[in-house]
N, C-alpha and C positions, 0 to 999 in steps of 0.2 A: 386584583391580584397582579403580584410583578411578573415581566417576561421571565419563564423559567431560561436557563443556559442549557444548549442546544446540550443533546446526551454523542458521548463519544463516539464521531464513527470506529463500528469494526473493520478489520477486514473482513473479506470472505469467506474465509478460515477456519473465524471465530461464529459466524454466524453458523449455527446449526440445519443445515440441509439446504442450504445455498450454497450456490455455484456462480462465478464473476458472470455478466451480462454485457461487457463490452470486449470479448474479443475478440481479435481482425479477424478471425478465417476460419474455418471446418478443422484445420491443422492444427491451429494453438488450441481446438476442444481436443482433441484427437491426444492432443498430447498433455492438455492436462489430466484428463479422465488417465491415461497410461501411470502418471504418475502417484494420483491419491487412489487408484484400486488396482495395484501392479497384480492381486491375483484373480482379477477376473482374466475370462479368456475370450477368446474372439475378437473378431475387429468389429468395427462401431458400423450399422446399422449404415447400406447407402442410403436409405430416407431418410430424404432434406427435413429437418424441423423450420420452424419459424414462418412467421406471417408470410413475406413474398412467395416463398416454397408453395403455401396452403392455397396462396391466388393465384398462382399460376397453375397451379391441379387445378383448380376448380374451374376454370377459366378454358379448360382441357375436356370437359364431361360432355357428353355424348347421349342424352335420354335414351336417344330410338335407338340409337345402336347398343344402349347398355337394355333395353328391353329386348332385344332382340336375341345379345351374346352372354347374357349377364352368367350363365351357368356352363361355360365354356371354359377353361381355364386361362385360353387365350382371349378370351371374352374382352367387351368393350366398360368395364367395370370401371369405379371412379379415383380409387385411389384415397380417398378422402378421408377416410375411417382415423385413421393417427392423428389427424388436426384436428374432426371434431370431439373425439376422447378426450386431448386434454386444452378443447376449448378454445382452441384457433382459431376456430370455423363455429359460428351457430348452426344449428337445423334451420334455423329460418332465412341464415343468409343462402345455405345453401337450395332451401325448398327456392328462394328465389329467385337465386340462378339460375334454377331447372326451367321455372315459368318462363324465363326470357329466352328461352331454347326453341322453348314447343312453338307447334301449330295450335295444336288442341291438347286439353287436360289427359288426355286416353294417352297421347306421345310422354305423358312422363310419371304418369299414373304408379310402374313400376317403382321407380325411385323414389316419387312421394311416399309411397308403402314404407320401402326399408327405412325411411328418418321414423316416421310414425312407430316403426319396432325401437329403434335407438330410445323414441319417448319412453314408450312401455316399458321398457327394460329396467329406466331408472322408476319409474314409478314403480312398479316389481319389488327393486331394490327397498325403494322408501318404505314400504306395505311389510315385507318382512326383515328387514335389517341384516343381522346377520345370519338368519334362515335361509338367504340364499346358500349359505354353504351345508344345509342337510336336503336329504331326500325330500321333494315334497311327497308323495307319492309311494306307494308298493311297486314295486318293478311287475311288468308283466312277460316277463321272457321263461318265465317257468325255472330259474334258479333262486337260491337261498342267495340273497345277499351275499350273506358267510361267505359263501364259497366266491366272489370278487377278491381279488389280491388286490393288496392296501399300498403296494409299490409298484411303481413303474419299470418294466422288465429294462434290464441295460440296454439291450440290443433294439429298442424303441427308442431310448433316450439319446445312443448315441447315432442311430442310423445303422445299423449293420442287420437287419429282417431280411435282407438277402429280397427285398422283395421292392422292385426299383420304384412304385410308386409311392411306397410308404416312407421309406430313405428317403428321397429325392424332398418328399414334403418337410421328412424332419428336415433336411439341410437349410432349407426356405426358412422353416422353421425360428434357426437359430443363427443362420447368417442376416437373413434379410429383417427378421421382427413382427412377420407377415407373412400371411396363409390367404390365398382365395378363402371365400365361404363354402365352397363344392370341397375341398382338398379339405377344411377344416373337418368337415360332414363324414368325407370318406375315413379320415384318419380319427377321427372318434370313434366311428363306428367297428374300423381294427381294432383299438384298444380295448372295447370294450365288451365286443361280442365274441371277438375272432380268440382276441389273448384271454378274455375273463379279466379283465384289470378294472378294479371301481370304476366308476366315470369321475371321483375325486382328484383321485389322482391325477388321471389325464388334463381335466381341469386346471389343476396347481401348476402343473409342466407347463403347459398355453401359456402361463401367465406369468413365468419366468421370463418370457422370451417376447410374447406379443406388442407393440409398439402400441397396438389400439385394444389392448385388452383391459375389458372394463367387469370386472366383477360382477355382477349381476348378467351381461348378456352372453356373458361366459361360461360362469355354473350353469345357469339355470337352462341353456345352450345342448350343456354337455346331459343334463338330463333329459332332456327332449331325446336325443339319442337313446339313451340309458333306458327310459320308459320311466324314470320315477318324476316325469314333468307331462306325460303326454299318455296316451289309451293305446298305444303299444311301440313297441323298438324300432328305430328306422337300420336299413341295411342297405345293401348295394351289391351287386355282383360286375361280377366282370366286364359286361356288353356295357353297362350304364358305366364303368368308369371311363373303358374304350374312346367311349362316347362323349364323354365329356371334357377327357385330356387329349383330344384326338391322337390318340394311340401312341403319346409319344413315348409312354414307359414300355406297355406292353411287348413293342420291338425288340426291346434290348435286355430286354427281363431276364435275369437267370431263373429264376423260378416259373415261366412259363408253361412248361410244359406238366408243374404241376401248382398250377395258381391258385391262393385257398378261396378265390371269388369265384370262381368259374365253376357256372350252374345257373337253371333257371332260377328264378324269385322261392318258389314252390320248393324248389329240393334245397336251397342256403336256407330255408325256414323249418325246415325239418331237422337239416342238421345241426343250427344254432339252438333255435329254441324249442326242440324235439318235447319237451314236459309241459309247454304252456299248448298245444294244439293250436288251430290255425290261427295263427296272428291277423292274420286279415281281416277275422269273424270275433275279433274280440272288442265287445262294447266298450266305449267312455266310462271310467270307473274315476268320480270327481266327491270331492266333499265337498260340502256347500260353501265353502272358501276360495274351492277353486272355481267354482262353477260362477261366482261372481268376477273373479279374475278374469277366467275367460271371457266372459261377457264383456268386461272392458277392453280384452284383448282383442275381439272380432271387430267390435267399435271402430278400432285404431285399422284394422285392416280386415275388410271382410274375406280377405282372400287366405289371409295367413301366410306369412314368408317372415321364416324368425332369423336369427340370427344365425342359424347354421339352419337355413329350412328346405324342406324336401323337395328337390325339383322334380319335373315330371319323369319317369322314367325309361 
């Protein structure tokens, strides 16, 4: 067969969901993204993209100390989440990072866990496709679905809750591209216990905005909260967020003095999910689809730390 004649290069322009790959600086993206989406709003994410950025994070992680702080919001967390989403980074470059750190396997045990959820996730994904985006699950909070609101309250989406921890996460939110996993946890579980708003919802908002937001560890995430992924609702009170943002909203809070977290476990279980009785005492309710799910899930991590998962309290 003769050499075919090379086919015409395009521009950029013309190629459908390309974007130029040779320009000099952070500026000239800055200002092209300005000019072909003049109506988005906000400014561009300070995480660094691209390979050096991703090796020099990594090159930065800290096992023992991300086991130690990892649920802190000041914590010694890795940062890494946005490179390996869209593939920067392997899990396996990064598992082998962590090995070149440690002492011993117990020093990075932690970390090794959360790549292992990142695996699941997408296997998750593959097992149900686009079932990630329904309930798997009956909710166990003692409400009708129905009665969940199918839109996001404005004053959630734009930051104005009057309530500084939950603001302050939105602004993170949609300045930065990026949520600790603690702050993700607590602001789901606003959305969806405190306001009654789907866990859909919430969901789809995350995903507007998150740099490392992957579709499956995301839904499926937001249900775990929700209780239609998990044997009952996760929540949080006041002393555990305290506690974990070391008090840096609380201080300044307007809302303080009447905070809607503050209260033992016992009495926010009463008054969230007063119809379903004690949440605490309510069994594992799986179909035999989940019950093998699980099973590969525990596999992957006998301990359990999902994606948004329950620190101790």
């Amino acid at each position: 067969m003769p050499p075919q004649p090379s086919p015409t290069s395009l521009s950029w322009s013309e190629r459908p969901g390309d974007l130029p790959r040779d320009l000099p600086d952070r500026g000239a993206l800055e200002r092209l993204l300005e000019e072909e989406f003049p109506e988005a709003d906000g400014a561009l994410s300070p995480l660094r993209g691209g390979r050096d950025a991703a090796e020099q994070t990594l090159s930065r992680i800290d096992p023992r100390r991300y086991t130690k702080s990892r649920n802190h919001l000041r914590g010694a967390v890795t940062g890494l989440s946005p490179y390996i989403r869209h593939g920067v980074l392997s899990l396996a470059e990064v598992r082998d990072a962590v090995f070149q750190r440690i002492r011993s396997r117990d020093e990075g045990s932690k970390l090794i866990n959360e790549l292992g959820w990142r695996d699941f996730w997408q296997r998750m994904w593959r097992d149900l496709g686009d079932g990630i985006h329904d309930s798997q699950e009956e909710l166990k909070t003692g409400h009708d679905p129905a009665s969940y609101a199918r839109e996001l309250p404005d004053d959630i989406r734009q930051g104005t809750t009057g309530l500084a921890c939950m603001d302050g996460f939105q602004s993170e939110l949609i300045t930065r591209g990026w949520l600790h996993n603690h702050a993700r946890m607590w602001l789901a579980a606003y959305v969806v216990h405190w306001r009654k708003v789907h866990w859909k919802a919430g969901a789809d908002w995350f995903l507007e905005h998150l740099l490392d937001g992957d579709p499956s560890s995301n839904h499926l995430s937001w249900q775990w909260v929700a209780s239609s992924f998990s044997h009952k609702p996760y929540f949080f009170n006041k002393a555990n967020l305290e506690r974990f943002s070391d008090g840096q909203f609380c201080r300044t809070c307007s809302s303080s003095e009447h905070c809607p977290f503050e209260g033992s476990y016992e009495q926010l279980e009463d008054q969230l999910f007063a119809n379903q009785g004690a949440i605490r005492d309510v069994p594992p309710r799986r179909n035999r689809n989940h019950r093998q799910r699980s099973g590969r899930k525990q596999s992957l991590n006998g301990n359990g730390h999902a994606a948004m998962a329950r620190p101790k309290r």
